[in-house]
N, C-alpha and C positions, 0 to 999 in steps of 0.2 A: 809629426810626420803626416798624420790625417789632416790639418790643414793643409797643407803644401801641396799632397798630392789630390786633394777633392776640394779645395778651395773654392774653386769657378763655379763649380756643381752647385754645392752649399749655397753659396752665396743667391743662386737665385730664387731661392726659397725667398716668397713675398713674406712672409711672419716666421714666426719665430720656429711655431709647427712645423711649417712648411722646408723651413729649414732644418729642422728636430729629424722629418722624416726623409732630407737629404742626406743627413748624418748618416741617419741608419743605414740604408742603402748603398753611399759608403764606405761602411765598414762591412757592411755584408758583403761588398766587392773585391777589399782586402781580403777577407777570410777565404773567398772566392780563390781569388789572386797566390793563396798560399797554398793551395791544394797542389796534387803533382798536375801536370798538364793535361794528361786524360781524363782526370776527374773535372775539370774545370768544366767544360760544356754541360756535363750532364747537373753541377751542383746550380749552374744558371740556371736550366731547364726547371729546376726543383724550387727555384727562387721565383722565377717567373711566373708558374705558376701560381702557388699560392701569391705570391701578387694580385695574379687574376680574382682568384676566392677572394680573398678580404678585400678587394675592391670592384666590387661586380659592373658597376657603373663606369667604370675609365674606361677610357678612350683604349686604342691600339696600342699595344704594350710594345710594339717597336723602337720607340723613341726610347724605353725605359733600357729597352737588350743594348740599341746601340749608347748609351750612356754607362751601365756596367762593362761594354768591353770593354768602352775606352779608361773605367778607371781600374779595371785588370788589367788593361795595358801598360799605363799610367804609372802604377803600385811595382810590378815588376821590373817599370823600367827604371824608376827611382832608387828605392828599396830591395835591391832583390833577395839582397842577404838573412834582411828580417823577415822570420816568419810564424812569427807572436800572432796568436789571436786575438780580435778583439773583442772582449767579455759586452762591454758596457760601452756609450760615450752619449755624451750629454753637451747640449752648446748654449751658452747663456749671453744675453743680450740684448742688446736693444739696434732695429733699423741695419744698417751694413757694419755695425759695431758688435762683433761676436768673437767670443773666448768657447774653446772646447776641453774637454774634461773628460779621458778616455783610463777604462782598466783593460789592461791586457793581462794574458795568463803566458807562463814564463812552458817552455815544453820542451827543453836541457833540462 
């Protein structure tokens, strides 16, 4: 399901990092994504943020907001039934050849 619906995203991570930290991102949009609606804005705002902190030197973190709407949009619209968090996900490979490896936690 996290391929499918962050595939495009992922993918353009130039190395493997780069795509390691599209993963996260993500799945942190998923988790996002599964909040009730009111909460949603403000768990970006809290994301976004420390974005900012651990990365002091990036650019305008607008491209990053409008990249997480659209995969809380994304998530929603695919999946809307699942609302599994995701613990963990890990992506292994090589070049545009990558496999993902995700834990979620069960919350029935």
């Amino acid at each position: 399901m996290i391929f499918e619906f962050a595939q495009d995203f992922i993918a353009t991570g130039e190395s493997m990092e780069q795509k390691q930290s599209r993963l996260n991102a993500a799945c942190t949009a998923w988790n996002i994504a599964n909040l009730p609606k009111y909460e949603r804005r403000k768990a970006l705002e809290r994301y976004l943020q420390s974005y900012k902190v651990q990365n002091p030197g990036a650019q305008d973190s607008s491209f990053l907001r409008k990249d997480m709407e659209h995969l809380i949009k994304q998530k929603n619209r695919l999946f809307p039934q699942v609302k599994k968090p995701i613990m963990h996900a890990e992506i292994r490979g090589e070049g545009d050849r990558f496999s993902i490896s995700a834990v979620s936690m069960r919350t029935e």
